[in-house]
C-alpha positions in Angstrom: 94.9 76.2 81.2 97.9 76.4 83.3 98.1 75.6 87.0 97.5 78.6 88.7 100.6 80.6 91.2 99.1 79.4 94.7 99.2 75.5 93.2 102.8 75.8 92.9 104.1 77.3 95.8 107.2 76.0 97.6 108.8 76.4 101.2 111.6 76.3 102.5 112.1 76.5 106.3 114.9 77.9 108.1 115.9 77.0 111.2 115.0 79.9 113.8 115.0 81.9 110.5 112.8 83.2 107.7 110.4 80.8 105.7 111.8 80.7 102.0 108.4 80.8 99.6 109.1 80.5 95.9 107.2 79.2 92.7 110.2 79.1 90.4 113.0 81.5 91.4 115.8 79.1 92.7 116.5 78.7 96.4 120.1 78.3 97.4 120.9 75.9 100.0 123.9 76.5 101.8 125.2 75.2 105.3 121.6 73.8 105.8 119.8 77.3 105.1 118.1 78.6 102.4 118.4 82.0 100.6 116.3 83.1 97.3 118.5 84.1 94.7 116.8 87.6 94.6 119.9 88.9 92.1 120.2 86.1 90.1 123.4 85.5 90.8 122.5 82.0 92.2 124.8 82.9 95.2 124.3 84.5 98.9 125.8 87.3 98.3 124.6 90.5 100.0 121.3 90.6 98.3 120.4 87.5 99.0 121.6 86.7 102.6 118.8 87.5 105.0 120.9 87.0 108.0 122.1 91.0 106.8 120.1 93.8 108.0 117.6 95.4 105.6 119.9 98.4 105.3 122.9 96.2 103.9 120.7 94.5 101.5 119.2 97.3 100.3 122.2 99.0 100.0 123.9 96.0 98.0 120.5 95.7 95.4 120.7 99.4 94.7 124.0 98.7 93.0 122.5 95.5 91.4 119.1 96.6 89.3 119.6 98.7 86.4 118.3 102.2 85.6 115.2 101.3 84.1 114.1 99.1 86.4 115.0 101.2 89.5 112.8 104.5 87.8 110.0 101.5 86.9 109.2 101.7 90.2 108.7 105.3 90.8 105.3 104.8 89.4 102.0 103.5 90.3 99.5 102.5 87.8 95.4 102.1 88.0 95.7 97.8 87.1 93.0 95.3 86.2 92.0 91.0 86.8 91.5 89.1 84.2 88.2 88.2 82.3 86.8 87.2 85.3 86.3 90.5 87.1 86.4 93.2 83.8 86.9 96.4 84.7 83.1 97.8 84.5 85.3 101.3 83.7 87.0 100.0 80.8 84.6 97.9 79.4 82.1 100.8 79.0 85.4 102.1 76.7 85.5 98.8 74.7 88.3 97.1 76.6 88.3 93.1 76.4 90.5 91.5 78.7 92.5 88.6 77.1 93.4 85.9 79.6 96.7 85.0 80.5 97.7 80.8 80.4 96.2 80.9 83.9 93.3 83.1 83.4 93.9 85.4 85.7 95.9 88.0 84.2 94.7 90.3 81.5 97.0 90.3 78.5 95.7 92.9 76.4 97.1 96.2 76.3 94.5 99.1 77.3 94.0 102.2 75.2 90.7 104.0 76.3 90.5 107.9 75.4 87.0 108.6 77.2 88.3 107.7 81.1 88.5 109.5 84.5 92.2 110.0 83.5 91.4 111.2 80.1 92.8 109.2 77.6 95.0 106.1 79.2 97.2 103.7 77.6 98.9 100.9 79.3 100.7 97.7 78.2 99.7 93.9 79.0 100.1 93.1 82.8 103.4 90.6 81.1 105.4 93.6 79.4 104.3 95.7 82.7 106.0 93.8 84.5 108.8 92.4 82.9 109.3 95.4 80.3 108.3 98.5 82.1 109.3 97.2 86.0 106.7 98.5 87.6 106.1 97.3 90.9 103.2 99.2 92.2 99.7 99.2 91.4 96.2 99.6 92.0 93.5 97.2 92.0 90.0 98.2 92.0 88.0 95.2 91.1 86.2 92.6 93.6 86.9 90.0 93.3 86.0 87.0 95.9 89.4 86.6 98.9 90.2 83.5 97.1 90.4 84.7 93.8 91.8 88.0 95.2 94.6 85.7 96.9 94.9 83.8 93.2 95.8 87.0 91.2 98.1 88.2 93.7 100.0 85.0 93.8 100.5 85.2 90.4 101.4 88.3 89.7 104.1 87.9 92.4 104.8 84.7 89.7 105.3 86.8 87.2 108.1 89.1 88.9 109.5 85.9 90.0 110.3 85.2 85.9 112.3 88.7 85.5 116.6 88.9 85.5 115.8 90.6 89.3 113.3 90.1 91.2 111.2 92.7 93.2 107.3 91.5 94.0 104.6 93.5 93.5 102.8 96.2 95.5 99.2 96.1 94.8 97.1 98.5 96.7 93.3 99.0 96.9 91.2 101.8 98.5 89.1 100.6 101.2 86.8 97.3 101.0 85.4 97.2 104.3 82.4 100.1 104.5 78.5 99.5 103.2 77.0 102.3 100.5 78.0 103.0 97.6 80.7 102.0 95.7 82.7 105.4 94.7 85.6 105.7 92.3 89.1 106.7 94.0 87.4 106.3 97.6 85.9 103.0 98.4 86.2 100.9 94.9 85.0 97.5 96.0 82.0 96.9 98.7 80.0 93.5 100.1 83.1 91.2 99.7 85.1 91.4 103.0 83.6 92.4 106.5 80.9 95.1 105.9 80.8 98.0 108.5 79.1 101.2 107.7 80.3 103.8 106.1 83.3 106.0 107.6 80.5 109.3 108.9 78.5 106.0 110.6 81.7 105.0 112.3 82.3 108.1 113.2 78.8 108.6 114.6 78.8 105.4 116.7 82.2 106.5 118.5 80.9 109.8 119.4 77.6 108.6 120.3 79.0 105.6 122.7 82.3 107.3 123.4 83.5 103.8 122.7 87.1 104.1 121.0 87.1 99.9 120.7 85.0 100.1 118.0 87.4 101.3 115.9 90.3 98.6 117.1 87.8 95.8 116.1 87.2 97.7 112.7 90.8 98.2 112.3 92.1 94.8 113.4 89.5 93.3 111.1 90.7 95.2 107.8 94.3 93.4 109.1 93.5 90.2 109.2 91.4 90.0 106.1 94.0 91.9 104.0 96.6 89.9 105.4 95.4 86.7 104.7 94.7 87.7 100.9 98.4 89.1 100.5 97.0 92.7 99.7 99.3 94.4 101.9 98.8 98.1 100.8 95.8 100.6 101.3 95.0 104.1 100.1 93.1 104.7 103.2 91.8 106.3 105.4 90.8 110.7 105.1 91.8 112.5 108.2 90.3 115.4 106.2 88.2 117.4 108.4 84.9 118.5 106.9 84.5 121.9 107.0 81.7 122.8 104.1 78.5 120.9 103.2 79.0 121.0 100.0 82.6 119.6 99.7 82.7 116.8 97.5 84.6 114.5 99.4 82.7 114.6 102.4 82.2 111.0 101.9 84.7 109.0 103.2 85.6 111.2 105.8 85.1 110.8 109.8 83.2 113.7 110.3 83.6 117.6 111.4 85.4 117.2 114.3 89.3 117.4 114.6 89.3 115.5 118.1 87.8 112.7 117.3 89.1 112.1 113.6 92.9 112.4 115.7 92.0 110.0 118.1 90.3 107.6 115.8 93.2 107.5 113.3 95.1 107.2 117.0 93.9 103.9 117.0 92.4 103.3 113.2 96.6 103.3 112.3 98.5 101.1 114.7 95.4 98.5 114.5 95.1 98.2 110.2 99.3 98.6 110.1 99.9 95.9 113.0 101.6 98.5 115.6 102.3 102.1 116.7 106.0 101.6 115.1 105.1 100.8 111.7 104.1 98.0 109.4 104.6 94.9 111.2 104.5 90.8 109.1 101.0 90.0 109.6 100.3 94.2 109.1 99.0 96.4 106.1 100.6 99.7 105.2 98.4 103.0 104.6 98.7 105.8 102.8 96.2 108.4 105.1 94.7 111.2 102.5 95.1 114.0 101.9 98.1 116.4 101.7 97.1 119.6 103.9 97.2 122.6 102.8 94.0 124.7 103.9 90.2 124.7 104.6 87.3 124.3 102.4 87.2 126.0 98.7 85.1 127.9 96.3 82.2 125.8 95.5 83.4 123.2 98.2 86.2 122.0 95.9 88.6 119.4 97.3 90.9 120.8 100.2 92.5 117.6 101.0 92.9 119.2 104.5 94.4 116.7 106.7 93.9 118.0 111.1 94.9 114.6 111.9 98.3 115.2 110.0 100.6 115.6 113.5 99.4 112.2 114.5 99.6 110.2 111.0 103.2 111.0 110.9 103.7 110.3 114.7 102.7 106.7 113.5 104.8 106.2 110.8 102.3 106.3 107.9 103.7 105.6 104.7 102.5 108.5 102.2 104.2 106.7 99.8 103.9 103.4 98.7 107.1 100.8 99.6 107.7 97.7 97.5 106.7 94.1 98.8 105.7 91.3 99.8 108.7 89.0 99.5 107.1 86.5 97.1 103.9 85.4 97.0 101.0 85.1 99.3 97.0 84.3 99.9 95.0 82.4 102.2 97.2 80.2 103.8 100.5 81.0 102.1 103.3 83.9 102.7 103.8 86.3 105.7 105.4 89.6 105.0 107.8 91.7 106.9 108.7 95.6 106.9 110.1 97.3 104.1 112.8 96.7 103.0 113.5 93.6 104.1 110.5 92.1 102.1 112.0 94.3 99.0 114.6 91.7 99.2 112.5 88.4 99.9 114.5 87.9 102.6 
């Protein structure tokens, strides 16, 4: 078996500048910095020079990557681990993961007709990402934080080995409450910190008025994210519950629309790292739903979102932005805001 991503890291250290991480990609040394050669061109040009702002860079890669693999990462994809951690889903369709040289990828293409997404076809995790370019996913497994870190690392490898690089966004719903593990809401439980679920967070703030729950809550997702390189959640619902028999009630902070705002108030800045976005030791969320309206016939989903005003005030991402800028886990890479880390700095 192959040694794994995080055995194989390199740094490079820049003088009052940006640590240089790398498994393979070549690092250009010039004048006694170093620059990842993000565009291939084994040069600091534009792309490459992190003494640039983000906008420059950005704005010199654009002309760089080609059509395919600038509309590869319009999409997001439900992803999966290797044999280690099957997908319980897919397996119960007759999927067998096939292990990659390192044993953490799975390299065998999924075709599955009796799914949550109806039928579902998708291609190895190698010919994802070098073939199709696609740069974000979603991970659902649970894997233990080392392991977690290990897959990461690896798949940010793996995007090291294409003509361009951009890493991989993997995201997760959340990881941190106790109950029941529920598809598309809280996929993975008893691995990280264990609080209860969100209605019991809720119910503790109201019933001590104490707001500082929720910063240690928050702050802990942070720092455990962080320091596995999962830098992206589909979290939290600022839906307001308005009808017992929604069916989404779970998950949410309760029924009333002054508390969810000021918990998200404080639930936001604390998971992303600050009140002005995602900062390098931050994770970026993507606060559910889209509003729209109140409660349904037959207590359908509303995605009704009161706490709207305020997510946008704190510059949520609704939308998921590519990073890190190379690979990351327990004690490895730091990331910073989008899109400087789209670059690797």
């Amino acid at each position: 078996m192959a040694v794994k991503a995080s055995e194989r890291v390199k740094r490079y250290q820049n003088p009052n500048g940006p640590t240089i991480s790398t498994v393979e990609r070549k690092v250009i040394e010039q004048d006694g910095l170093y620059f990842k050669d993000i565009d291939g061109t084994g040069t600091v040009s534009a792309v490459n020079d992190w003494r640039l702002t983000p906008a420059e860079r950005a704005e010199a890669y654009v002309k760089v990557l080609t059509t395919s693999e600038k509309i590869g990462q319009i999409f997001t994809s439900d992803w999966r681990m290797g044999p280690k951690y099957p997908s319980p889903r897919l397996a119960a369709n007759g999927h067998k993961p096939v292990a990659d040289e390192s044993g953490l990828l799975d390299e065998a293409p999924v075709n599955v007709s009796d799914s949550i997404f109806g039928s579902q076809s998708l291609p190895s995790t190698s010919d994802m990402v070098k073939k199709s370019f696609n740069r974000h996913v979603i991970l659902r497994e649970s894997p233990t934080p080392e392991d977690l870190a290990d897959y990461l690392n690896q798949l940010q490898y793996l995007t090291e080995t294409c003509d361009h690089f951009v890493p991989m966004q993997v995201m997760s719903n959340s990881r941190n409450e106790n109950g029941e593990v529920v598809f598309g809401m809280n996929d993975a439980t008893g691995v990280f910190a264990t609080y209860p679920g969100t209605l019991g967070i809720a119910a503790a703030v109201k019933g001590t008025a104490r707001i500082d729950i929720i910063d240690k809550f928050a702050d802990t997702i942070r720092r455990e994210w962080n320091a596995c390189g999962l830098k992206k959640g589909y979290m939290y619902m600022a839906d307001c519950v308005t009808d017992p028999r929604w069916q989404r009630t779970f998950g949410t902070f309760g029924e009333d629309p002054a508390l969810i705002e000021e918990i998200f108030d404080h639930l936001i800045p604390g998971i992303q790292g600050g009140s002005n976005g995602v900062t390098p030791e931050g994770v970026s969320m993507t606060v559910k739903h889209f509003p729209g309206g109140g409660a349904r016939e037959n207590g359908f989903d509303p995605h009704y979102a009161p706490a709207l005003r305020l997510c946008l005030q704190q510059s949520v991402h609704r939308r998921p932005a590519a990073r890190p800028d190379g690979l990351q886990g327990l004690h490895q890479l730091r990331h910073r805001h989008c899109p400087q880390h789209v670059l690797g700095r």
